[in-house]
LODREN-947287 format. One record per residue: residue in one letter; x, y, z of N, C-alpha, C, CB in turn. Coordinates in steps of 0.2 Angstrom, whole numbers, plus 5000, padded with zeros to 4 digits. Glycine has a CB too. Example, Ala and Ser with C-alpha at 12.3 -4.5 7.8 and 13.67 -1.06 7.14 Angstrom:
<sites>
A506649725039506249785039506649845039505749785045;S506449895035506849955036506450005039507049975029;
</sites>
This chain:
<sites>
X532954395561533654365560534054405555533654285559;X534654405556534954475552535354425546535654535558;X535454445540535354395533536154395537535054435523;X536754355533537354335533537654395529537354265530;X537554455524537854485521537654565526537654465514;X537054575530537154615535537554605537536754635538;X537554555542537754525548538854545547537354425546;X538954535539539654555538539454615537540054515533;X539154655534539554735535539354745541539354805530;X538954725547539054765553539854755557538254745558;X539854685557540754675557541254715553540854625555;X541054725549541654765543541654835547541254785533;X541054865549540854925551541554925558539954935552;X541154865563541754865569542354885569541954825571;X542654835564543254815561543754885560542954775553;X543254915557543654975552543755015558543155015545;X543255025562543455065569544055045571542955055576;X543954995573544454975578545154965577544354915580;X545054945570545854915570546154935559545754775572;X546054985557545954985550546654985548545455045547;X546754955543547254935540547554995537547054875536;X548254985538548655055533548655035528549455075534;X548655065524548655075517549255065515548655135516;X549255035508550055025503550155105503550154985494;X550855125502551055195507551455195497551655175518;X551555245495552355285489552855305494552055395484;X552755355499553455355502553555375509553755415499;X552955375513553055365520552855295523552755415524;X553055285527552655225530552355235539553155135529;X551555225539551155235542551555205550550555215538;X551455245555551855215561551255195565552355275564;X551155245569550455245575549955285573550555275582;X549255245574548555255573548255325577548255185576;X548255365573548055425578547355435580548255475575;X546755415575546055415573545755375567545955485570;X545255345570545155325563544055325567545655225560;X543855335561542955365560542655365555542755435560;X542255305555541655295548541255355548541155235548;X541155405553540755435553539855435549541155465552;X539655365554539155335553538755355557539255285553;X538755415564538355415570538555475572538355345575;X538155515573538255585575538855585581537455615579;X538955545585539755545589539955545586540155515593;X540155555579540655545576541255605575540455515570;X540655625577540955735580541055745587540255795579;X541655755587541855775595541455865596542855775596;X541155855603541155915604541355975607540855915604;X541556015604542156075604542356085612541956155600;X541656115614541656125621542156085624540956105624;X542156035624542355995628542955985629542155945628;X543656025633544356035632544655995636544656105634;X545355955631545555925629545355855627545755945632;X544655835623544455785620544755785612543655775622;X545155725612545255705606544455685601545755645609;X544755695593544155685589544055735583543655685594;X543655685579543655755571543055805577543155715559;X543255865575542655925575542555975571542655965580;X541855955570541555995564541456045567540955975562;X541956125563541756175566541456225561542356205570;X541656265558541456285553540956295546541856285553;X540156295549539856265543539456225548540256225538;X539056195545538556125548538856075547537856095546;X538856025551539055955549538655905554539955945550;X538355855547537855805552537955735548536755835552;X537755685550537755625546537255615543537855565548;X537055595537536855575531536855525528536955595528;X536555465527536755395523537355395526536755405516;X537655365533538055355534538555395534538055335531;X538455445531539255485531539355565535539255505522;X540055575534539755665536539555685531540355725538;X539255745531538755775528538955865529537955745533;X539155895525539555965525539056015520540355955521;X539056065525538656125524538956195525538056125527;X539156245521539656285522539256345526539956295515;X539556385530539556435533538856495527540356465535;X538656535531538256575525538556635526537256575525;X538456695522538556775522538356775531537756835515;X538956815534538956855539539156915540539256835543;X539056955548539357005549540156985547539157025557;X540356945551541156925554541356905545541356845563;X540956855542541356825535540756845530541556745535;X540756905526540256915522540256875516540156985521;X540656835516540656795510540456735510541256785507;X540556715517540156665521541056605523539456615513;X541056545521541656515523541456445521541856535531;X541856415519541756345517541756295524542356315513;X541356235523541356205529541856155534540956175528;X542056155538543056145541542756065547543656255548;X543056005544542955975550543855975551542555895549;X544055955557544755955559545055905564544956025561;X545555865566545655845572546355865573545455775573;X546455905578546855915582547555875583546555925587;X548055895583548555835583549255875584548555795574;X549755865584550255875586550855825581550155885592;X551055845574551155795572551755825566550455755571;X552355775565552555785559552455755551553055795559;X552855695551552455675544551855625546553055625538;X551555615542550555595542550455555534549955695543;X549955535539549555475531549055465534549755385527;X548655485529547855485532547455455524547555595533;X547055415525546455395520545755395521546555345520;X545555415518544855395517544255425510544455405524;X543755415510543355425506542855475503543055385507;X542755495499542155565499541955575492542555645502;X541255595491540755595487540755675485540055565489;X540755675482540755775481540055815481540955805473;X539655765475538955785477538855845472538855795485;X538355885474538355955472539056005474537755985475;X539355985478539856035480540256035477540156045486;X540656095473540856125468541756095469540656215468;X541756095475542556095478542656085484542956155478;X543056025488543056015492544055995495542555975492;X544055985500545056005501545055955507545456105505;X545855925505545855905514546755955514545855775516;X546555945521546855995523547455985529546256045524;X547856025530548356035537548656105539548955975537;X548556115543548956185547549356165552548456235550;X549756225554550456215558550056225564551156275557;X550756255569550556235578550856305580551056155583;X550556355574550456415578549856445582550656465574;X549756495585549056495587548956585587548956455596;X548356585582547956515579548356485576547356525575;X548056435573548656385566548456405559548356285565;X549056425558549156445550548956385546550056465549;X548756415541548556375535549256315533548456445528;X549356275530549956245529549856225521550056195535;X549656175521549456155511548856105512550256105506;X548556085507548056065504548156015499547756115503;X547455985498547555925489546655965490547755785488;X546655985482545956015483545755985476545756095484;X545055955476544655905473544155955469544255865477;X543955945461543455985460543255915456543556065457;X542655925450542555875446543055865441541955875444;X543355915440543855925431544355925434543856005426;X544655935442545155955443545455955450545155995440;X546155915449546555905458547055935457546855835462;X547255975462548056005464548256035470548356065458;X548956035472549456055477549456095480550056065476;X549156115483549556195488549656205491549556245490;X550256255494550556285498550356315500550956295498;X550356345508549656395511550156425516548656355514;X550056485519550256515524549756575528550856545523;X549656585533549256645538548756605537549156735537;X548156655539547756645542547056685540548056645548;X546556655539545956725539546056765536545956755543;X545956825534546256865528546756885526546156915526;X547456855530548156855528548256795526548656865532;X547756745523547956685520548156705513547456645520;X548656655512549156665506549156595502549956695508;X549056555495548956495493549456505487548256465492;X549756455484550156435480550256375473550356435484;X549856395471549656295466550556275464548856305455;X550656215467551256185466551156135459551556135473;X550656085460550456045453549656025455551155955451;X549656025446548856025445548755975439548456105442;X548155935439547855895433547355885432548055835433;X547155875426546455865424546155825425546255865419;X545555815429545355735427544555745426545555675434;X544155685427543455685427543255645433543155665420;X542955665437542755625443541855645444543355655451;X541855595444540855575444540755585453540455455441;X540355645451540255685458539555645462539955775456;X539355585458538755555463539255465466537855545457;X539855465465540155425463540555425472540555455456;X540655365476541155365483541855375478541155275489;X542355395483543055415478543555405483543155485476;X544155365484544755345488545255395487545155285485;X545555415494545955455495546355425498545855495497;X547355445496547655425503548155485501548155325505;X548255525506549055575506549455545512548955665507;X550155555508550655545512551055615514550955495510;X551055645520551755685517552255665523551455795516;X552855695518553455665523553955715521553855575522;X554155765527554855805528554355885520556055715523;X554855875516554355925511553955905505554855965508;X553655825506553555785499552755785501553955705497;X552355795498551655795498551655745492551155885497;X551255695495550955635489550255615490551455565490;X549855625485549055615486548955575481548555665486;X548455505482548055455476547155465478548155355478;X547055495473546255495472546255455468545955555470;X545855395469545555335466546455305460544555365460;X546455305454547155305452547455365449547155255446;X547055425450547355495449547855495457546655555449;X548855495451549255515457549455585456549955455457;X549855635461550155695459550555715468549455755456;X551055755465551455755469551955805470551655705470;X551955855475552355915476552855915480552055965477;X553255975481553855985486553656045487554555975484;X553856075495554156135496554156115504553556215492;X554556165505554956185513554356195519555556285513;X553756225515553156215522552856145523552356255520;X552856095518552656075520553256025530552356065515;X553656035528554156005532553656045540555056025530;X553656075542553356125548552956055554552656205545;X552956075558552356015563551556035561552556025575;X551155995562550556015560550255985566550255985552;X549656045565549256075573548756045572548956155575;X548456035566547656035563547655985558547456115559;X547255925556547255885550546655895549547455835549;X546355895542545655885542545355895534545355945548;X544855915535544455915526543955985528543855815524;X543755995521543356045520542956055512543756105522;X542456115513542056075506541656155507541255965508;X541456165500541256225499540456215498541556265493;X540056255498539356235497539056185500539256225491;X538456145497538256095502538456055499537756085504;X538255965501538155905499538755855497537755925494;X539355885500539955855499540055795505540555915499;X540255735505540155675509540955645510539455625506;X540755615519541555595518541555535522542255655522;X541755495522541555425528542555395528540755345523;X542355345533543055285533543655325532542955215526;X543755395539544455435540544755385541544555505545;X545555365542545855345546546655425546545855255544;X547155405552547555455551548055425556547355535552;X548555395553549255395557549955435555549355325556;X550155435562551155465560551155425557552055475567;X551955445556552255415549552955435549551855455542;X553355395547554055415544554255395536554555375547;X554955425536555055415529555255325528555555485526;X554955305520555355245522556155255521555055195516;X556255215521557355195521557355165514557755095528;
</sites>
């Protein structure tokens, strides 16, 4: 017999699939439900193969679940990337302004990003909020692959406990990028971001960086 306090997170777990609550929003407000993934169970990865299935895919790097969560391992030294390549989960989308939330542990990994690109092809880099333990900030990103170009808009210090779950929500609307990590707020402008985005997703350098409870809806600006 399953105790009464399993019994509620396996409901919580449903719950959060099915139906997860938007977020209190700074300046867009969350429209339609595009995704949402605890990424609790190896489907939690769509696979690539399969054209035109909606879903996060883990491309770039390993990616497996772990205690519940995704579980990121970065590309190693290659022919094609001798430097190797950070690890890229992404879901496909066609989309202008966006709010997306959820959670992630850093772990050992040094640095980890969530991320979006445009609806060129391939898809250009677009901007980021990138996470270290000492330190979050802004950027503006264009091309692709070794014509990628980045930009830090704003940065702050903080201290974040890398064995520690951690809250995310970004909003971006028209040119305003707005990101809360746990009560760390920050927030930038520029003209890229306004562009339609192809690509939403997260990425993590090295190993051991953990992400659970995505969710990602459009969005408009509020009135």
């Amino acid at each position: 017999m399953k105790s009464p306090l399993l019994a509620l997170a396996l409901v919580s777990s449903f719950a959060f699939a099915a139906d997860p609550v938007p977020p209190v929003t700074q300046t867009c407000q969350p429209d339609k439900l595009i995704a949402s993934e605890a990424f609790d169970k190896p489907e939690s990865f769509t696979k690539q193969k399969q054209p035109g299935t909606d879903g996060w895919r883990g491309g770039i790097g390993t990616w497996s679940i772990k205690d519940g969560a995704a579980y990121a391992v970065q590309e190693g030294p290659s022919e094609k990337r001798p430097n190797g390549h950070e690890a890229v989960c992404e879901h496909i989308v066609d989309l202008g302004d966006y709010v997306l939330t959820g959670e992630f542990k850093l772990g050992p990994s040094p640095q980890i990003g969530f991320v979006c690109r445009d609806t060129n092809q391939p898809n250009h880099h677009q901007g980021r909020v990138v996470i270290t333990p000492t330190a979050i900030w802004i950027q503006k990103m264009s091309g692709i692959s070794k014509e990628t170009r980045r930009e830090e808009l704003k940065k702050i210090e903080v201290q974040l406990d890398p064995n520690t779950w951690h809250r995310i929500t970004i909003e971006i609307c028209g040119d305003h990028f707005f990101a809360k990590i746990d009560d760390h707020l920050l927030e930038a402008s520029h003209e890229r971001f306004k562009e339609r985005k192809g690509r939403i997703g997260f990425v993590a350098r090295a190993e051991g960086a953990q992400f659970r409870n995505l969710s990602l809806w459009s969005a408009k600006p509020k009135s």
